[in-house]
C-alpha positions as CSV (number, residue, x, y, z in Angstrom):
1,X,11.8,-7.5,-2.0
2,X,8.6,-8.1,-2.3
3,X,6.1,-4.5,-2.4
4,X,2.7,-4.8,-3.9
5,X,0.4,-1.9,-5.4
6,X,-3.6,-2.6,-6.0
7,X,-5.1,-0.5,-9.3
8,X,-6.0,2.5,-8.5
9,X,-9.7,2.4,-7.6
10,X,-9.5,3.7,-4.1
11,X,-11.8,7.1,-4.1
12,X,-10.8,9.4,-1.6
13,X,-10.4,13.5,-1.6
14,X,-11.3,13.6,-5.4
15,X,-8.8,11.6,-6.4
16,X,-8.4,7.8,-6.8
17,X,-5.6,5.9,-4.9
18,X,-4.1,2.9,-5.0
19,X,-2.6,0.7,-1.8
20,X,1.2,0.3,-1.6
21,X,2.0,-3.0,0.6
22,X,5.0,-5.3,1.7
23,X,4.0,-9.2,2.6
24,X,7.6,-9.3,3.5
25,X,7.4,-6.6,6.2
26,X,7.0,-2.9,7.4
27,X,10.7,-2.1,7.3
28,X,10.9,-3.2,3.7
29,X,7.4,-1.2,2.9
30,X,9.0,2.3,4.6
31,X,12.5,1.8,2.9
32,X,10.5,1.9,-0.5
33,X,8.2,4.4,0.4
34,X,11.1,6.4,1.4
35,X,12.9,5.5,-2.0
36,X,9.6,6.5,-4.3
37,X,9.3,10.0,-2.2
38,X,6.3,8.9,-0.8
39,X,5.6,10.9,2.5
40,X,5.7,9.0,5.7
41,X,1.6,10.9,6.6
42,X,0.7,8.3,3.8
43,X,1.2,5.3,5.9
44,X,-2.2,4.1,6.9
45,X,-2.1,0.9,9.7
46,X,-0.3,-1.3,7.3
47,X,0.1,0.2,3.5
48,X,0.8,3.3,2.1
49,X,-2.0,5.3,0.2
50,X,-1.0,6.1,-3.6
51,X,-2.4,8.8,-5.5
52,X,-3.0,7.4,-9.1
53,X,-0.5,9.4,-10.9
54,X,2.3,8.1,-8.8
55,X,1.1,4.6,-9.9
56,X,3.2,4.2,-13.0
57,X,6.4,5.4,-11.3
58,X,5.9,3.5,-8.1
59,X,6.0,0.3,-10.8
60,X,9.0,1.2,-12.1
61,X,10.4,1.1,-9.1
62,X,9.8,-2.2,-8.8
63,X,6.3,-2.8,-6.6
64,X,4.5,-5.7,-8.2
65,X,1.0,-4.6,-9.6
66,X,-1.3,-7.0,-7.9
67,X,-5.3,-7.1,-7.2
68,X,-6.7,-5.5,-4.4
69,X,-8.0,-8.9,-3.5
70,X,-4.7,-10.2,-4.0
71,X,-3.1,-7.6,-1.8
72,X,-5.2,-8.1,0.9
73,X,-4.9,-11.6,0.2
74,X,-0.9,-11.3,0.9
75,X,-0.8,-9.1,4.2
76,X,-3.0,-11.4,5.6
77,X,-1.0,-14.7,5.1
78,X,1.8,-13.1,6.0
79,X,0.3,-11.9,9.6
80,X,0.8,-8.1,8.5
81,X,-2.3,-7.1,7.6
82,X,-4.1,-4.5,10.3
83,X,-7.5,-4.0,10.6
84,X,-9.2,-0.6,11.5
85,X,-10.4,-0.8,15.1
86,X,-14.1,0.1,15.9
87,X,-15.4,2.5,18.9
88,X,-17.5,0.4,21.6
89,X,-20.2,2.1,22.8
């Protein structure tokens, strides 16, 4: 199992968040999810947004803490990674 978290450093709705990813793949990303009771309207094209205080326990769980660089880094070697799509016109 290989899930990855960023730092939190996200800033969003007055909060910080961190990014919860899988380079392994999305089945193993919503089993875990599921597992740290994180709700499935977190799940945002191809990670999972954290709110800081869930950071700690999502770690103890097992995600490995990673860079944001590095997480990116990860979903796109293993062809996972999903970027947003822009409106032509």
């Amino acid at each position: 199992m290989t899930v990855l978290i960023d730092p939190p450093n996200a800033a969003g709705h007055g909060r910080l968040w961190s990014h919860l990813a899988s380079d392994v793949s999305y089945d193993e990303l919503h089993t875990f999810a599921r597992r740290a009771g994180i709700p499935e309207r977190g799940f945002d094209r191809d990670h999972y947004d954290v709110p800081s205080e869930w950071y700690d326990a999502v770690v103890e769980l097992g995600a490995e803490q990673v860079s944001s660089r590095e997480l990116v880094s990860r979903l796109v070697a293993a062809g996972l990674r999903r970027r947003k799509t822009g409106k032509l016109g």
